[in-house]
C-alpha positions, 0 to 999 in steps of 0.5 A, a space after each residue: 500500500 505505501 509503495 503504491 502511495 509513494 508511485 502515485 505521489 502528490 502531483 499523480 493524486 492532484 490530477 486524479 482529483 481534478 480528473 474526477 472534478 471533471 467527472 462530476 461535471 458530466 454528472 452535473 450535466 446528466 441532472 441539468 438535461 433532465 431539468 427542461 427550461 434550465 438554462 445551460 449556465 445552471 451546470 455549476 450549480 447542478 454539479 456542485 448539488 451533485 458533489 454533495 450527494 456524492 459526499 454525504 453517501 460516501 462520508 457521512 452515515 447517511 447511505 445513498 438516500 441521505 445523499 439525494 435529500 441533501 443533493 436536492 436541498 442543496 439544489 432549492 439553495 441555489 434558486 431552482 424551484 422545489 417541483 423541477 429539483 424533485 421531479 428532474 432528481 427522479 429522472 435523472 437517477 432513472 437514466 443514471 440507473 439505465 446507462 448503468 445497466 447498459 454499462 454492466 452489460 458491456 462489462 459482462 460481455 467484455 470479460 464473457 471469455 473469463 466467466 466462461 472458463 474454470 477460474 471464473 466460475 466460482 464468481 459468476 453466480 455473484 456477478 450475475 446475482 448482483 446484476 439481476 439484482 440491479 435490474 430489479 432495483 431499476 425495474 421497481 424504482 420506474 415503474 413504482 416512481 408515477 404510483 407512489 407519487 400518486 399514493 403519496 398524493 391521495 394521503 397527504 390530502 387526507 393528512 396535510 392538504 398543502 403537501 398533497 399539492 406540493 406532491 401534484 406539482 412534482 408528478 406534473 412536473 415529472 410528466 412535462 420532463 418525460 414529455 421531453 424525449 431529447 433531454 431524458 435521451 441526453 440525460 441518459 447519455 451524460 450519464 453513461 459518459 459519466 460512468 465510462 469516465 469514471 471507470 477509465 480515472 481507475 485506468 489512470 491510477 493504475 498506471 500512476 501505481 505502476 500496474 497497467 491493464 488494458 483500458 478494456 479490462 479496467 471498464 470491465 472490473 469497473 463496472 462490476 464494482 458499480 454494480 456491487 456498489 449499487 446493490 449495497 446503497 444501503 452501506 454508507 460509501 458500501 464499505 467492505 463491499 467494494 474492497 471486496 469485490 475489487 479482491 475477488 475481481 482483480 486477480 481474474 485480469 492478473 491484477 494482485 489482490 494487493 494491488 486492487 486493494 491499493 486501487 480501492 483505497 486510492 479511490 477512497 482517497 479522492 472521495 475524501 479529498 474532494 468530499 470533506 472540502 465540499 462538506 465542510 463548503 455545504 454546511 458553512 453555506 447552510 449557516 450562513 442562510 440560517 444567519 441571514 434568515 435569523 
């Protein structure tokens, strides 16, 4: 671990960290395209909300669903109305989760030869259990968004009237954005260039640590760790199970378990890096508009 620090140095951690920046403006863009009427200049603050979110799921004991809430507040903060921040959030995890299939699939078939074969085989009811599992998590989340927003809707009139119209508002708003096929395309585009870029920073760690593999093979590890990581959005950062999976994966592409490792905790550097200035950033903002209300 500490030679693999020692090749990567200060000047190779601070390029990946402004590579991954970068990433996350593809991410911003993903969420701003699913958002019709926002104007393009809107990126940065759609980037920095999906900064956040990042940050709260990796660093704080909130899971992934803590990260939404406060990815969207963070969103209202910067003057998008509350409906399009909400609906444009359902529409853009629905791409965000779309591309991802698609991009486990590409994985699968790039590494079909090593599934296929005897080493492979102790591995390949996990792969394909995990990836049956994130169709199923996608398939629910799609087809349940328009009736739990309706379900929602009919309760909060019997409980809070004033929330049931709050809820109709995103439902219409939801129903104006799928109208809009060209931007939930693009959505769904950003989305999958986000994951493609995201895998290749892993390439270019490896190649800082002084262990290349060919691009190809890093998207095909790398899309198999998203995977696991989605199935465990329960897990604050899933801790455990992405240096799990980056063990039981890595050796299948002659990549050491020690070295995968290296690659996993080097990437936990760059969500700390970027993600305790970003919170630190979030709450000195959130107290400055608790003063200025006050």
């Amino acid at each position: 671990m500490a030679e693999a620090a020692r090749r990567i140095g200060w000047g190779g951690a601070a390029l990946y960290w402004f590579y991954s920046l970068g990433v996350f403006v593809l991410l911003g863009g993903a969420w701003l395209t699913a958002a019709p009427g926002e104007p393009p200049r809107r990126i940065a603050a759609f980037t920095w909300a999906r900064i956040v979110r990042e940050a709260v799921a990796d660093l704080l004991p909130f899971s992934q669903i803590g990260g939404i809430i406060v990815g969207t507040r963070t969103l209202v903060a910067q003057g998008v109305a509350r409906p399009r921040v909400y609906a444009s959030m359902i529409a853009d995890m629905t791409t965000e989760m779309a591309s991802q299939l698609l991009f486990t699939f590409f994985g699968l078939a790039a590494m079909a030869s090593l599934l296929l074969g005897a080493h492979g085989a102790a591995l390949r009811p996990a792969i394909f259990g995990g990836t049956a599992a994130l169709l199923a998590i996608m398939a629910l989340f799609v087809l349940g968004q328009r009736p739990l927003l309706a379900l929602a809707s009919r309760l909060a009139r019997r409980v809070l009237p004033a929330a049931a119209v709050g809820l109709d508002a995103v439902d219409a708003e939801l129903s104006r954005i799928y109208a809009h096929r060209r931007h939930i395309t693009l959505s769904f585009l950003f989305n999958l260039a986000g994951w493609a870029a995201s895998a290749a920073g892993a390439w270019i760690l490896l190649r800082l640590i002084g262990a290349p593999l060919p691009l190809l093979w890093v998207l095909a590890i790398e899309s198999l760790i998203f995977t696991v990581r989605s199935v465990a959005f329960a897990v604050p950062g899933a801790i455990g199970f992405q240096e799990a999976a980056y063990v039981l994966v890595g050796p299948l592409f002659g990549l050491p378990p020690e070295t995968a490792l290296a690659l996993s905790i080097a990437k936990r550097a760059r969500d700390v890096a970027i993600g305790v200035p970003a919170l630190l950033l979030w709450q000195a903002l959130e107290a400055r508009s608790v003063f200025a209300k006050g």
